[in-house]
C-alpha positions in Angstrom: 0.0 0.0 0.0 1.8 3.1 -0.9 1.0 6.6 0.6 1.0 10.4 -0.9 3.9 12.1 0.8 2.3 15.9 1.1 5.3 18.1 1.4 4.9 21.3 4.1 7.5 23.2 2.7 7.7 25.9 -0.4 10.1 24.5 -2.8 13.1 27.2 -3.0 13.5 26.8 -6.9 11.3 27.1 -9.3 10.4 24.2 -11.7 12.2 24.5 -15.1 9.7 22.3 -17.2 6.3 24.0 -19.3 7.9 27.1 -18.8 6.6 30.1 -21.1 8.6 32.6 -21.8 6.6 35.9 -23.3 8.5 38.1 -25.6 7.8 42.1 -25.7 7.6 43.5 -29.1 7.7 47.6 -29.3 5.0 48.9 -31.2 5.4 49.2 -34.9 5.6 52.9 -35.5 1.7 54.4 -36.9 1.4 54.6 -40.0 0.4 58.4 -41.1 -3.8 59.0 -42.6 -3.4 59.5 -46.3 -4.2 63.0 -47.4 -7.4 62.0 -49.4 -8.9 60.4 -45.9 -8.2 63.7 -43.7 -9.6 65.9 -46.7 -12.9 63.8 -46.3 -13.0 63.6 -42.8 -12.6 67.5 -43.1 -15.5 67.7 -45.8 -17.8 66.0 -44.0 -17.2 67.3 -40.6 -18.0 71.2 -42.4 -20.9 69.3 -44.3 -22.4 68.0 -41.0 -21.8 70.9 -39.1 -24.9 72.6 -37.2 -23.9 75.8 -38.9 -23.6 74.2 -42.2 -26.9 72.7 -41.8 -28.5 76.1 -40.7 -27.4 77.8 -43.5 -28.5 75.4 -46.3 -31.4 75.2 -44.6 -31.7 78.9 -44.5 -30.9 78.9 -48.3 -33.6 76.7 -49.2 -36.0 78.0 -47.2 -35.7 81.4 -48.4 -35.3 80.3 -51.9 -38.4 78.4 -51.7 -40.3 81.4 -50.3 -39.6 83.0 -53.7 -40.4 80.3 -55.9 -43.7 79.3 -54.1 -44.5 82.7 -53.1 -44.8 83.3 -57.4 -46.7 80.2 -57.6 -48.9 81.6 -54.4 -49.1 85.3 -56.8 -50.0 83.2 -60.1 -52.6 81.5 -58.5 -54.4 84.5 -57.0 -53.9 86.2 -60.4 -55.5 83.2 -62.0 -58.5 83.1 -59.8 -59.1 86.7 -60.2 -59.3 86.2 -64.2 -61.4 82.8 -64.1 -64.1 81.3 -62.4 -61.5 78.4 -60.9 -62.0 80.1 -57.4 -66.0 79.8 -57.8 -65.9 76.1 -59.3 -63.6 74.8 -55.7 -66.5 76.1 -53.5 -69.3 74.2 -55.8 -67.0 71.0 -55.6 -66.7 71.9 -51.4 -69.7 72.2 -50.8 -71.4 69.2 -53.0 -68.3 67.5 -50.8 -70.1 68.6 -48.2 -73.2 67.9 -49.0 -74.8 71.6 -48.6 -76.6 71.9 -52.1 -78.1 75.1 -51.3 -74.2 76.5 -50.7 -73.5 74.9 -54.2 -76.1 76.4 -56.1 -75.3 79.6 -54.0 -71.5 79.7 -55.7 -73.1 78.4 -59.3 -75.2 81.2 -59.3 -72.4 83.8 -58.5 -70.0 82.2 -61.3 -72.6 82.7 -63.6 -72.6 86.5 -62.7 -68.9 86.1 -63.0 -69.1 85.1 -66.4 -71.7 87.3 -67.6 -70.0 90.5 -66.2 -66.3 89.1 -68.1 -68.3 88.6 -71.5 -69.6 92.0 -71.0 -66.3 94.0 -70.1 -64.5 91.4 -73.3 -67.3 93.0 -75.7 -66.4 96.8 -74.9 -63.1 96.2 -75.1 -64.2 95.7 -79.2 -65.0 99.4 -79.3 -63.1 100.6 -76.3 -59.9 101.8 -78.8 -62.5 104.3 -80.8 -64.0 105.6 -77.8 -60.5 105.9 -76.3 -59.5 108.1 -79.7 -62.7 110.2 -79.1 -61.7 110.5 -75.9 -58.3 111.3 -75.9 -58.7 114.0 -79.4 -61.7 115.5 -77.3 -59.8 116.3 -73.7 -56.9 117.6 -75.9 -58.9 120.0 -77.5 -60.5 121.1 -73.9 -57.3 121.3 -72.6 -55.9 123.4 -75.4 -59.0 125.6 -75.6 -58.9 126.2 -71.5 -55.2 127.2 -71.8 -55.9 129.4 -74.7 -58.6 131.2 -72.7 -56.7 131.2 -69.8 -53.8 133.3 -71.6 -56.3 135.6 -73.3 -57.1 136.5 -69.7 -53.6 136.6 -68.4 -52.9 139.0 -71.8 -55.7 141.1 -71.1 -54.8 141.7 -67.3 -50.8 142.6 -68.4 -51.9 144.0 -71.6 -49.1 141.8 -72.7 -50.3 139.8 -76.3 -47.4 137.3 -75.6 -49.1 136.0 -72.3 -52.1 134.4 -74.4 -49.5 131.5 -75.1 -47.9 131.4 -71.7 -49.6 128.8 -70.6 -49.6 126.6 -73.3 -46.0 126.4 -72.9 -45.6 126.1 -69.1 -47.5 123.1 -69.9 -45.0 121.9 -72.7 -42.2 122.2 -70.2 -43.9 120.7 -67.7 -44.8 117.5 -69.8 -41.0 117.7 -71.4 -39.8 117.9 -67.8 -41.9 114.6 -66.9 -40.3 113.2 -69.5 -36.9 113.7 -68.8 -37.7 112.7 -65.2 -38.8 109.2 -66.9 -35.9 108.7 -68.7 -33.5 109.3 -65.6 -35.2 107.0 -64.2 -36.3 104.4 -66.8 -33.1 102.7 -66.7 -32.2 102.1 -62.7 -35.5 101.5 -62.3 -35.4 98.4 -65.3 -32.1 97.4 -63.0 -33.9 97.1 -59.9 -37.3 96.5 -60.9 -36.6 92.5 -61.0 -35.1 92.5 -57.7 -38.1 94.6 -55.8 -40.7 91.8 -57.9 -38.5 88.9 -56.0 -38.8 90.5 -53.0 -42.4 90.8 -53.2 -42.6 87.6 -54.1 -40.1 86.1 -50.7 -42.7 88.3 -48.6 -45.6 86.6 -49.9 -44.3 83.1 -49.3 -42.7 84.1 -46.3 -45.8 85.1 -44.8 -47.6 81.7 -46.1 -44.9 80.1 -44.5 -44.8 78.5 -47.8 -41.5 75.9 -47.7 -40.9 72.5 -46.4 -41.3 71.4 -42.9 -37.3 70.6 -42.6 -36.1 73.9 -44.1 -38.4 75.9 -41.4 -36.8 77.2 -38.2 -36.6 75.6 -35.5 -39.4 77.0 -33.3 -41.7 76.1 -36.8 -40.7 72.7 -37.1 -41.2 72.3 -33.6 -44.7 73.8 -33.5 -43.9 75.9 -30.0 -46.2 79.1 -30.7 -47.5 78.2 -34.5 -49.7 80.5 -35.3 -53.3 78.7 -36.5 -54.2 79.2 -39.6 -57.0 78.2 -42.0 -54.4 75.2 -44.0 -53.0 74.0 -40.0 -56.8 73.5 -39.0 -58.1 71.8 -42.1 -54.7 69.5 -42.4 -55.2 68.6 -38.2 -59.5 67.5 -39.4 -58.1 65.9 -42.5 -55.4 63.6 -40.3 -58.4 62.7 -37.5 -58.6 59.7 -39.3 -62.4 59.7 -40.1 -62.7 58.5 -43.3 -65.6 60.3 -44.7 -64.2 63.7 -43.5 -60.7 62.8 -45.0 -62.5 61.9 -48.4 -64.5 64.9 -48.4 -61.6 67.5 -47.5 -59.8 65.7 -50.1 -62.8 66.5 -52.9 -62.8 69.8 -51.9 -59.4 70.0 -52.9 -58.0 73.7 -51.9 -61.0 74.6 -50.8 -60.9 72.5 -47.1 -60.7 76.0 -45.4 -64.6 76.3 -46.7 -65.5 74.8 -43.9 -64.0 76.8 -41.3 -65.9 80.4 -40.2 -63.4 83.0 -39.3 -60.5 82.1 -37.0 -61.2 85.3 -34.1 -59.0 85.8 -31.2 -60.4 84.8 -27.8 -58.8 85.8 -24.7 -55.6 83.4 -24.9 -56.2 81.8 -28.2 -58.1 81.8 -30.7 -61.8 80.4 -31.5 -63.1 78.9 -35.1 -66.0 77.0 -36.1 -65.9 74.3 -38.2 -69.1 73.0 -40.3 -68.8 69.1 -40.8 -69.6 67.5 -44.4 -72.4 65.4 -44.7 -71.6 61.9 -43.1 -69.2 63.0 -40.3 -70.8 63.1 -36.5 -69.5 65.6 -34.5 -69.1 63.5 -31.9 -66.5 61.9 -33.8 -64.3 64.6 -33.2 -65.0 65.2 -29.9 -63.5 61.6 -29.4 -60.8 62.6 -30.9 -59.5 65.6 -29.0 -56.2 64.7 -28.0 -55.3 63.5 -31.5 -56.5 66.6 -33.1 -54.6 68.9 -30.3 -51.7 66.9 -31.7 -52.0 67.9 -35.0 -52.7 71.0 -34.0 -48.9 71.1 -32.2 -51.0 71.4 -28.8 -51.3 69.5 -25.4 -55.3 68.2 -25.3 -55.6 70.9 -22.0 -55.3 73.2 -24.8 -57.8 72.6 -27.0 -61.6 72.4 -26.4 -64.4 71.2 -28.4 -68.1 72.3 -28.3 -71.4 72.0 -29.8 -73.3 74.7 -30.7 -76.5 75.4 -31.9 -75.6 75.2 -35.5 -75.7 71.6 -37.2 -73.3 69.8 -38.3 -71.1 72.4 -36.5 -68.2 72.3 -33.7 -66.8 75.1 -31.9 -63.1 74.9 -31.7 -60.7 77.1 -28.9 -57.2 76.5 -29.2 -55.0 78.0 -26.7 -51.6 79.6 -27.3 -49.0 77.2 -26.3 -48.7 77.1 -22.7 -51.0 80.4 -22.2 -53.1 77.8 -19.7 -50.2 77.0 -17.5 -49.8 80.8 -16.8 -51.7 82.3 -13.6 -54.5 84.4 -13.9 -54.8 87.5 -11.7 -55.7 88.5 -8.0 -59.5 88.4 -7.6 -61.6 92.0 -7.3 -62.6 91.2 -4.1 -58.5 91.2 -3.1 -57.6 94.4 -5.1 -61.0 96.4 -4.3 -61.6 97.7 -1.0 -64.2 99.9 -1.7 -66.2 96.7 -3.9 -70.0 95.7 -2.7 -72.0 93.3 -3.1 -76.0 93.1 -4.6 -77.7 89.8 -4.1 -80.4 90.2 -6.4 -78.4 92.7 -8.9 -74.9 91.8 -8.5 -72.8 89.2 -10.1 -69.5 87.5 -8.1 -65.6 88.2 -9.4 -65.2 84.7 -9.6 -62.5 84.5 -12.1 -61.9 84.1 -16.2 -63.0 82.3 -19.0 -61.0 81.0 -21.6 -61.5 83.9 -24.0 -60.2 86.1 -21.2 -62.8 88.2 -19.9 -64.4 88.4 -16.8 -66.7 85.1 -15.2 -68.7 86.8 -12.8 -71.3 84.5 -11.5 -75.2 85.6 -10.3 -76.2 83.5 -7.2 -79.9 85.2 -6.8 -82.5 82.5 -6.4 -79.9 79.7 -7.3 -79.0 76.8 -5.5 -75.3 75.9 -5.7 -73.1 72.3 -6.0 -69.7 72.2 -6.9 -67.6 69.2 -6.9 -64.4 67.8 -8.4 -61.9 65.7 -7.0 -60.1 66.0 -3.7 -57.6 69.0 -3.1 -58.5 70.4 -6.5 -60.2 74.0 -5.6 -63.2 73.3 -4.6 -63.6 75.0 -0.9 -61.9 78.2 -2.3 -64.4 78.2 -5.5 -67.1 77.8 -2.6 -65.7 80.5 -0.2 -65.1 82.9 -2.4 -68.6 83.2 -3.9 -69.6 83.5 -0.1 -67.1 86.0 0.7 -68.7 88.4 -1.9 -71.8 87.4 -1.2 -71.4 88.7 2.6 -70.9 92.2 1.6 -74.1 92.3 1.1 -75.3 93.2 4.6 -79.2 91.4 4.1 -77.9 88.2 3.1 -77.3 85.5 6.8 -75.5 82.4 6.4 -75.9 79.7 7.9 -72.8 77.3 7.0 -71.5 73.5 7.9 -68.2 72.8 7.3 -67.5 69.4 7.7 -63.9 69.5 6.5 -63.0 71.4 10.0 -59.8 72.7 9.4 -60.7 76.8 9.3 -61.1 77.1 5.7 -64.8 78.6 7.0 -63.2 80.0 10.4 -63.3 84.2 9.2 -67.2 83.8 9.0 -67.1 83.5 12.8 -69.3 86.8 13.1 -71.0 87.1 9.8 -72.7 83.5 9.9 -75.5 83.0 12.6 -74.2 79.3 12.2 -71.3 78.1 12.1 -70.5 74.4 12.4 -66.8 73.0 12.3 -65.6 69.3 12.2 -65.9 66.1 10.6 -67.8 63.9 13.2 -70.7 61.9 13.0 -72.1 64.8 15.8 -70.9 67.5 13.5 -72.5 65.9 10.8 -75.8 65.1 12.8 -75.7 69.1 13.5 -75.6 69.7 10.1 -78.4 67.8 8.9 -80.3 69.3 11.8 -79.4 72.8 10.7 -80.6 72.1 7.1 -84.3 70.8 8.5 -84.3 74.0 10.5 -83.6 76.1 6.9 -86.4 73.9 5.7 -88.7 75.1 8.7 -87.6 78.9 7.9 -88.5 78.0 4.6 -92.1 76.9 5.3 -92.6 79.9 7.9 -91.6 82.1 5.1 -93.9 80.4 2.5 -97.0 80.8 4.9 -95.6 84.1 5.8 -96.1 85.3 2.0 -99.9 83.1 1.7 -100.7 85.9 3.9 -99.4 89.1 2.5 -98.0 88.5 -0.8 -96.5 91.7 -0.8 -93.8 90.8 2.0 -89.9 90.6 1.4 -87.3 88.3 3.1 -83.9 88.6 3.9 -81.6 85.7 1.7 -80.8 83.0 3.9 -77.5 80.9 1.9 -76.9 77.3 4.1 -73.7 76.1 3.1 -72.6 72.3 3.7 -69.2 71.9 2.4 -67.9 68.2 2.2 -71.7 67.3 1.9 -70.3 63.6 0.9 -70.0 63.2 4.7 -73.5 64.0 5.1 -74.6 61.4 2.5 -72.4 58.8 4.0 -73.1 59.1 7.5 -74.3 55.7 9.1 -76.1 57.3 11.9 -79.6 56.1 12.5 -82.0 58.7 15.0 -84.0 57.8 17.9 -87.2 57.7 15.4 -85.2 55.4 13.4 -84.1 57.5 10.5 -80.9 57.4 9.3 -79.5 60.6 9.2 -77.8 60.2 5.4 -78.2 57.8 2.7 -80.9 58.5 -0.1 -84.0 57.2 0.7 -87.0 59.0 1.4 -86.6 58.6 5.3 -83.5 59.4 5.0 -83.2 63.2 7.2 -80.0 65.0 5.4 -81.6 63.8 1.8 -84.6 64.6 2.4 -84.2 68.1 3.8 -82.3 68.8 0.8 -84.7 67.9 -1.5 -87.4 70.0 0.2 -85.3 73.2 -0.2 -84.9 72.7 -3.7 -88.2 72.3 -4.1 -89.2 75.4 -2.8 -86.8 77.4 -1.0 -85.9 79.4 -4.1 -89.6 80.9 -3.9 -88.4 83.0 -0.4 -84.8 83.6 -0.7 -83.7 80.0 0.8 -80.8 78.8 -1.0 -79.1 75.2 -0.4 -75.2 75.2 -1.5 -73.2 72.3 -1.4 -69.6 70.9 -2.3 -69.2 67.3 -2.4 -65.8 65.6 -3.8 -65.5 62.7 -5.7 -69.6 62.2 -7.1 -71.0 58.7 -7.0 -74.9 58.0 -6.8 -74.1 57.1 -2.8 -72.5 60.2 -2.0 -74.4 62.6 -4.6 -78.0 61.2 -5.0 -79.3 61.7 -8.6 -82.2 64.1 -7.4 -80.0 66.2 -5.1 -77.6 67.1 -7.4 -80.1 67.8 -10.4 -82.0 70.2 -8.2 -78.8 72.8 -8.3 -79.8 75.3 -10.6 -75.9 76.3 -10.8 -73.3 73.0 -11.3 -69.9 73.7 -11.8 -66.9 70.6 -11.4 -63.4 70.5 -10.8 -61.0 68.2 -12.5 -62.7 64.5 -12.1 -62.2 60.8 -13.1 -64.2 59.6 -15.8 -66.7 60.7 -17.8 -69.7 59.2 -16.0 -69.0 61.6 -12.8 -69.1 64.6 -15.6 -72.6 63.5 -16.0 -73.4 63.2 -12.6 -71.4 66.9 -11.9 -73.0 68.5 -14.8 -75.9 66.7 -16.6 -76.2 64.8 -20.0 -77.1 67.9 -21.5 -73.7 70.3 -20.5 -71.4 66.8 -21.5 -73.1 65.7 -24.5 -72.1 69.8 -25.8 -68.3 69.7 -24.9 -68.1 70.1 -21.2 -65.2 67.4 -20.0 -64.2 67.7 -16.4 -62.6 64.9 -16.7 -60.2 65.8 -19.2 -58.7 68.6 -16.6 -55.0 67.8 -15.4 -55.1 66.8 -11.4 -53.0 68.8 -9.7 -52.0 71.1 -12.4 -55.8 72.7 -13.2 -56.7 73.5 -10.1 -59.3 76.0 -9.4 -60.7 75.3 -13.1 -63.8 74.7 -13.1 -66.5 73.5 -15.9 -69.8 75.2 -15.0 -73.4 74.9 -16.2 -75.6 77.8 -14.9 -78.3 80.1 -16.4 -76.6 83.0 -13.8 -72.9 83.0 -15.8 -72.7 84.5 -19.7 -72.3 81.3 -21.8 -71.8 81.4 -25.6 -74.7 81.5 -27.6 -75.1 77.4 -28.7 -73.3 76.3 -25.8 -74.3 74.4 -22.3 -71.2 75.1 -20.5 -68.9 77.1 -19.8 -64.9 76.9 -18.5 -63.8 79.1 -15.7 -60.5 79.5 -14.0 -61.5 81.1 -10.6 -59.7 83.6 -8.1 -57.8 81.7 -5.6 -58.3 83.7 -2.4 -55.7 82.8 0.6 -57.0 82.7 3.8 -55.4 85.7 4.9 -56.9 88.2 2.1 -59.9 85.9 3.0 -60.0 87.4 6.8 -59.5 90.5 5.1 -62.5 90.3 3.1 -64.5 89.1 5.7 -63.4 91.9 8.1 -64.9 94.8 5.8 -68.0 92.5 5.1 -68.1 92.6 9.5 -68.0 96.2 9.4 -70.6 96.3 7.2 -73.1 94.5 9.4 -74.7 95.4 12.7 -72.8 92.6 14.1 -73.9 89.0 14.3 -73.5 86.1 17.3 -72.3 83.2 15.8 -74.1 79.7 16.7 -71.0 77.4 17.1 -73.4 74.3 18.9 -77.1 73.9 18.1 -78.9 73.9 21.5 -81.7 70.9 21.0 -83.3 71.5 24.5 -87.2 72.2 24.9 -86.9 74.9 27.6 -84.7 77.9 26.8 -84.0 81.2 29.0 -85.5 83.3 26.5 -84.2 86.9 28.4 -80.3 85.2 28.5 -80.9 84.2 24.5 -81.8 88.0 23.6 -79.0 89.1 25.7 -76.5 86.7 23.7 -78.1 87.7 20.2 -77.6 91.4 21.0 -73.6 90.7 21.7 -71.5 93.9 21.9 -73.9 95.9 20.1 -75.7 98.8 22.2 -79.0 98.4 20.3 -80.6 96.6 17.7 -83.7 97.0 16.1 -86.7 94.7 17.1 -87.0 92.6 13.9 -83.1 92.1 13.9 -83.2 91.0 17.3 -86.6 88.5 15.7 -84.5 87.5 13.4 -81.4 86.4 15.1 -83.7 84.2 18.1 -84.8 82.5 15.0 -81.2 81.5 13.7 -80.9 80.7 17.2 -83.6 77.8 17.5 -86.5 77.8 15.1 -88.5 75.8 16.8 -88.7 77.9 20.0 -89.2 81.1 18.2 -90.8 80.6 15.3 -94.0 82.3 16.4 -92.5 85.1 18.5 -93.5 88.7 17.0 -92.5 92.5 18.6 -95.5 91.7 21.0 -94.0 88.5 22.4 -90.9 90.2 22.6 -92.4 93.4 24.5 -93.9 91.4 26.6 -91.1 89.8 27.6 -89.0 92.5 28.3 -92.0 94.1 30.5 -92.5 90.7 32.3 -89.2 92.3 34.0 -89.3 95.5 34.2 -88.1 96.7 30.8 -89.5 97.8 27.4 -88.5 98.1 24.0 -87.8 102.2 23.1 -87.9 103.9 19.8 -84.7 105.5 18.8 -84.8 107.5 15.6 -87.8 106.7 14.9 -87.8 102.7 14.9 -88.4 100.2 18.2 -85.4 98.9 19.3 -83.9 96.7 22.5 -80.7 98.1 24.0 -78.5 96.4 26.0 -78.5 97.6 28.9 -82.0 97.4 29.5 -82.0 94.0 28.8 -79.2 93.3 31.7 -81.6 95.4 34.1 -83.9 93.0 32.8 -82.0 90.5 33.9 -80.6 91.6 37.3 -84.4 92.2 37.9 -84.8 88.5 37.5 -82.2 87.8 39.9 -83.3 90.3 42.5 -86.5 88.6 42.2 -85.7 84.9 42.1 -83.5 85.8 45.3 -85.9 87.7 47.2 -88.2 84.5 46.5 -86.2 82.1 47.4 -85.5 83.9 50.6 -88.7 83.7 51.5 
């Protein structure tokens, strides 16, 4: 048995067997580029050369303007001598199926042609009338002359004057001449060059030269100008067949189609009348391929419907005019600015043409929506905020959010409820049944004099999802949302938009997000103004807006998130919409909270002062004498039917009935009465805390006893 000897120890020398031995050749000197190869290398490198590529492309460019800028001046000049330009529009509009169009243009080439026969047959005797003509104003001439000199002669006495002005007309026609002859020949030198330059204008204007030899900001389409041929080539690439083959029939006569391209506000506006065959809501499927022929982003191009068949309304923005802020609201900027409830329209911000939106809220209920974090509270508030500079109008507002995006109406709202709670949602429904109760007081109120007038009442529920959602079921067994008839928050809603409008009792909401759960069908078709934010999909534009405002152009959904915030689609009889149109873009205000504050301060000072409800007191008996005493505040008087009014806001159902009697009698009861100052009953202060130290005395002294 043999055994492998492992040996510990490194072997000193090296083993001299399979030994490879690497030899180091220097590098073979390089071998110098012929001339030919660095002359080409050279060539092409000046060839491909940016500047190199400019400048041809200049050359062509501007060498093309001139050639097609004749073929653009030879082509005018032929329509103007034939009927070529007539014939196009007959073959456009048989392409588009408008006979009465085509026999419109037949009938005007006809009195084309009858009006060039008639000028080709007196040009058969135009050269003996032009003989007449010419031997009979040279013999006025002479004979005028003539006369004049005999004049002249007889005033010098001078018989040499009767030809004096003969000649200083022979000069004066031998000096034209020699003024024509010094400049016959520069003028035959230069006249070439001032034609070509006429004609580099014309095709520079028409922009009239290959895509690749344009400049850069051309090819790229970054601030194109829109033009009849961009417009027509963008319907023509939709890829509708029938509107493809009928542009092509038309042949250079697409642009038939098309009314006049008019500025509007940061773009510009065209309509464009469909041939026969072609839906128009074809191409309102089509809108972010036509904004990309167009060389726009689809934010930057809407599509409506209006009233005329066949017939889409086109706005196409300047490029990136959208993404560009619009300015501080009125309401920021003018201190001195008031509000009119029933006359006055809000500042609430600009349509897409660029003017004003300003927004009538009188006997219109109110829903905005959109998606989360888009706008909405601000659109909202700052309706509100204008509205309460108008000094009749109360408020009564929920804001279920609870953050303080409602907090500066602390003072101007008799209510005023904060949080997101099932309780703060429970007062908010309750709040909204006591608007419905005002609402029937006020109803009877006007069975009996027709004649009487009420102060607006506006109840605001912002985040009214919450309110739809809420799972809370009452002691009578009524849930407190959902959409059912015995459902309290619904159908409170529902009973104000039924009526309220009649007296002055308005229902505004802002929901995110619409679904059928949290924005019933019948609540949110009862708002007589509808406006949405930036949403999902096109079914929530229906439920935002209606059938009606999406099925004419209005797309919510197509707003960027994040990015068009504050833009809002709105549907409303109170905002001036274009004539054919059901809707109407707006990019509203945005209004900080502190310029809010501010607004709301001025809109304080305007007011007598108001106590704000912050908790809605739901107990049966109430110390009527302390509730006067918190309605009048800090004020040192108030008149009777504000202090009325404001027990009201306070608790309907306690003092619904209560009148200036009632209240007299209340005051007496302890010692006080109401007092006439300037004229009109009033309840000051002061009386109404003797009133109540009266009270006191007497409860002490009884209990004493």
């Amino acid at each position: 048995m043999s055994e492998n000897v492992v040996h510990l120890h490194k072997a000193t020398d090296p083993p001299t067997d399979n030994v490879t031995t690497l030899t180091v050749v220097p590098d073979e000197p390089a071998r110098p580029v012929p001339l030919w190869v660095r002359s080409g290398r050279a060539v092409k490198a000046v060839a491909t050369h940016e500047s190199t590529r400019a400048a041809a492309r200049a050359a062509a460019r501007h060498g093309l303007y001139t050639l097609n800028g004749g073929r653009i001046v030879a082509r005018r000049a032929w329509d103007g001598r034939t009927g070529s330009r007539y014939e196009r529009m007959i073959r456009a509009a048989e392409a588009a199926g408008n006979l009465e169009a085509a026999e419109e243009w037949e009938e005007r080439l006809q009195r084309f042609r009858a009006a060039r026969h008639h000028r080709r047959m007196d040009l058969l005797h135009s050269p003996v009338d032009a003989a007449k003509g010419v031997a009979v104003g040279a013999g006025m001439s002479v004979g005028v002359l003539v006369a004049l000199g005999v004049v002249m002669a007889i005033n010098t006495g001078q018989v040499s004057d009767v030809v004096t002005p003969l000649s200083a007309t022979i000069d004066f026609i031998a000096l034209l001449i020699r003024i024509v002859q010094v400049v016959w020949g520069p003028l035959l030198t230069i006249g070439p060059f001032l034609a070509l330059l006429a004609l580099w204008s014309v095709g520079r204007k028409q922009q009239a030269a290959p895509a690749w030899a344009l400049p850069a900001n051309a090819r790229s389409g970054e601030g194109e100008p829109i033009t009849p041929s961009i417009v027509v080539k963008a319907l023509r690439d939709l890829g509708i067949s029938p509107l493809k083959t009928a542009i092509k029939e038309m042949g250079d006569a697409g642009a038939s189609m098309l009314g006049p391209i008019r500025i509007a506000g940061c773009g510009v506006e065209v309509d464009v009348t469909l041939p026969s065959g072609v839906a128009t809501d074809e191409v309102q499927k089509r809108r972010r391929k036509l904004a990309e022929n167009l060389t726009r982003h689809e934010h930057e191009v809407f599509i409506t419907i209006p009233q005329a068949a066949r017939t889409v309304r086109l706005w196409i923005a300047d490029s990136g005019a959208l993404d560009e802020p619009i300015g501080p609201s009125p309401l920021v900027t003018d201190e001195t600015m008031t509000a009119n409830y029933k006359t006055g329209k809000a500042p609430w911000g600009q349509d897409l043409r660029g003017d004003a939106a300003e927004l009538s809220v009188y006997q219109r209920h109110l829903l905005v929506t959109g998606l989360s974090n888009q706008g909405k509270t601000a659109a909202l508030r700052a309706l509100a905020l204008w509205l309460a500079l108008d000094r009749t109008v109360q408020f009564w507002i929920a804001d279920l959010k609870g953050i303080g995006d409602w907090a500066m109406f602390d003072g101007i709202a008799q209510v005023l409820i904060e949080g997101p709670s099932d309780d703060h949602v429970i007062q908010a429904t309750e709040m909204v049944e006591d608007a419905v109760e005002e609402m029937n007081r006020r109803i009877e109120a006007r069975r009996q004099d027709p004649t009487v007038v009420f102060e607006p009442l506006i109840v605001v529920v912002d985040e009214a999802q919450l309110a739809f959602m809420c799972p809370v079921v009452g002691e009578d067994r009524r849930p407190y949302g959902g959409a059912k008839a015995t459902s309290r928050y619904f159908m409170a809603v529902r009973k104000l938009h039924n009526q309220g409008r009649a007296v002055d009792v308005l229902m505004w909401q802002g929901t995110q997000d619409p679904t059928d759960q949290n924005l019933p069908k019948l609540v949110r078709e009862g708002a007589h103004t509808r406006a949405s934010l930036v949403l999902g999909t096109e079914s929530q534009a229906r439920m935002a807006l209606g059938d009606k405002a999406v099925d004419g152009g209005a797309a919510p959904q197509l707003l960027r998130q994040g990015l068009d915030k504050g833009t809002l689609v709105v549907a409303s009889d109170g905002i001036a919409i274009p004539a054919g149109q059901a809707s109407i873009t707006v990019r509203t205000h945005f209004i900080d909270d502190e310029p809010a504050a501010e607004i709301a301060e001025r809109a304080k000072m305007l007011r007598d002062g108001a106590t704000t409800l912050r908790v809605i007191d739901r107990t049966e008996e109430r110390d009527a004498l302390a509730d006067v005493a918190a309605v009048i505040g800090d004020a040192a008087r108030l008149r009777t039917d504000e202090v009325l009014k404001r027990l009201h806001a306070l608790d309907t159902a306690v003092y619904r009935e209560w009148n200036n009697g009632r209240l007299k009698r209340l005051l007496e009861e302890h010692g006080e009465e109401p007092k006439k100052s300037h004229g009109v009953m009033v309840v000051r202060r002061d009386d109404v805390a003797r009133a109540l130290a009266n009270r006191d005395a007497d409860g002490s002294a009884s209990a004493s006893q």
